[in-house]
C-alpha positions in Angstrom: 86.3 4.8 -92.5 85.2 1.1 -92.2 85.0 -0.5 -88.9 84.2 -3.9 -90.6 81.3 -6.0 -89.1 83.2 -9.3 -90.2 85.7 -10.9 -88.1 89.0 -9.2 -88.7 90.1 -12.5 -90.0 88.7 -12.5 -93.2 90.6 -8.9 -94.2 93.9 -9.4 -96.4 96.8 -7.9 -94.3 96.3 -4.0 -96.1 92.5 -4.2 -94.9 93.8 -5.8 -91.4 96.1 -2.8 -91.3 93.1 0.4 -92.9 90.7 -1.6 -89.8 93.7 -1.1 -87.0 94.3 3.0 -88.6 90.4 3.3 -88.6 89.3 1.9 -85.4 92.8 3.9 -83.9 90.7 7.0 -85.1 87.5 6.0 -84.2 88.3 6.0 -80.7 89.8 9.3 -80.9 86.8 10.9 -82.5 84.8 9.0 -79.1 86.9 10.5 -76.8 86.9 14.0 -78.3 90.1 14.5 -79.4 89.8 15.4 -82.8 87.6 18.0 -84.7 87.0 15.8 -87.6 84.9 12.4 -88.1 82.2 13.3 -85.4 79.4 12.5 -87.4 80.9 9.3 -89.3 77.7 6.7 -89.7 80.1 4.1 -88.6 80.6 5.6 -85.7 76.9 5.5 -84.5 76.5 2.0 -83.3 79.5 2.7 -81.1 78.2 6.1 -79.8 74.7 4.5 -79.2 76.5 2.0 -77.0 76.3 2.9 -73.0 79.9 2.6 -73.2 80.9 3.9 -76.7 84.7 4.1 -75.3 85.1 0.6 -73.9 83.0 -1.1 -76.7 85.9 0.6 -78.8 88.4 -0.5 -77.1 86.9 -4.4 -77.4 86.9 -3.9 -81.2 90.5 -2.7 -81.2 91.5 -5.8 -78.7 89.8 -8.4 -81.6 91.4 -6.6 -84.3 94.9 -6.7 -82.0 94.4 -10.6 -81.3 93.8 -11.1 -85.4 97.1 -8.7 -85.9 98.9 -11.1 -83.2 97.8 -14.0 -84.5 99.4 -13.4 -88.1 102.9 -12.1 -86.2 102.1 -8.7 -87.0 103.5 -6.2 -84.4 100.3 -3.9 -83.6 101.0 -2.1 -80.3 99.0 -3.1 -78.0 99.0 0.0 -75.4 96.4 1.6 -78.1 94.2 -0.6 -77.5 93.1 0.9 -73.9 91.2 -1.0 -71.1 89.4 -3.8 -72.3 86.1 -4.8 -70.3 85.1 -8.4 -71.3 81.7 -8.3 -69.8 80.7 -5.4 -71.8 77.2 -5.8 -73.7 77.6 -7.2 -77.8 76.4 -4.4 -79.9 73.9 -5.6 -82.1 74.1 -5.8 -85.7 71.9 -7.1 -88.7 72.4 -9.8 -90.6 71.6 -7.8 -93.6 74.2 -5.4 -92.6 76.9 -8.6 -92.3 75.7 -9.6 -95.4 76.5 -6.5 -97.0 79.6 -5.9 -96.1 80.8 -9.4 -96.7 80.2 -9.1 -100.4 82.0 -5.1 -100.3 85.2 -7.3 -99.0 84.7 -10.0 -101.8 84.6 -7.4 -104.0 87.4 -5.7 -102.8 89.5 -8.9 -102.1 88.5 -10.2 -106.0 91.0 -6.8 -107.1 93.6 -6.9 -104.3 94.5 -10.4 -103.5 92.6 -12.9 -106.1 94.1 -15.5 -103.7 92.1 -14.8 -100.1 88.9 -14.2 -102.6 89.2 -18.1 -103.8 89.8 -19.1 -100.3 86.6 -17.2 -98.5 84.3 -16.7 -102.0 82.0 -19.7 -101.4 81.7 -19.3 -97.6 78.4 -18.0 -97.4 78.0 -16.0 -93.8 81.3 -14.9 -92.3 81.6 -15.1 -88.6 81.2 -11.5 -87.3 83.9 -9.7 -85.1 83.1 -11.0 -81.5 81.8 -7.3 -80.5 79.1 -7.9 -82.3 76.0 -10.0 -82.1 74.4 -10.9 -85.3 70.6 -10.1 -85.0 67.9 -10.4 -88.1 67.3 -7.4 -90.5 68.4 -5.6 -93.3 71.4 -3.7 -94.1 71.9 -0.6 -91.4 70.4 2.5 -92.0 73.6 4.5 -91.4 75.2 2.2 -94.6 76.0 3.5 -97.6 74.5 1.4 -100.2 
């Protein structure tokens, strides 16, 4: 499971598609209705939220509006009820730092194209859920 810090924009459409599956999941594991996942480190910057299901539910609506904006057909009754006002979850710069270069890399194998286009960029915009803040990679990453 990745629920990617980087703004759903920068994934190729088989990562756009893994992020929609995963985050799908994600909300089921926060809203107990599945056995498995429970203690998924991605999961614990959502669960330390004080409202892990509607900060879920924001991720899901960027990654929707991404899937939207490239014509995709995402259903958007998964997404659940979206509350704007909801408070940024914070996230390192190390941590957005690390998982830009994981997608380079991943992006260099599966679509050489996108990797020319976003290799030189040198700090992605993060997914709006989050707000950037200084440090190093998470403690929950796998490094």
């Amino acid at each position: 499971m990745r629920l990617w810090t980087v703004h759903p924009r920068y994934l190729d459409p088989q990562g756009l598609v893994a992020l929609w599956r995963e985050a799908l999941l994600a909300r089921a594991v926060l809203r107990g209705e599945t056995r498995g996942y429970r203690h998924h480190p991605q999961l614990r910057r959502f669960q330390a939220h004080a409202v892990p299901r509607s900060a879920i539910s924001l991720f899901l609506a960027g990654v929707h509006a991404e899937a939207r904006a490239r014509g995709y057909s995402f259903d958007a009754s998964k997404v659940g009820p979206v509350r704007t006002a909801l408070a940024r979850v914070p996230t390192t710069s190390g941590q957005l730092d690390h998982e830009w270069q994981h997608l380079l890399g991943k992006l260099r194998v599966r679509n050489p194209e996108l990797f020319k286009r976003w290799c030189l960029l040198r700090r992605p915009e993060a997914h709006p859920l989050f707000e950037i803040v200084p440090g190093g990679v998470a403690e929950w990453e796998r490094v």
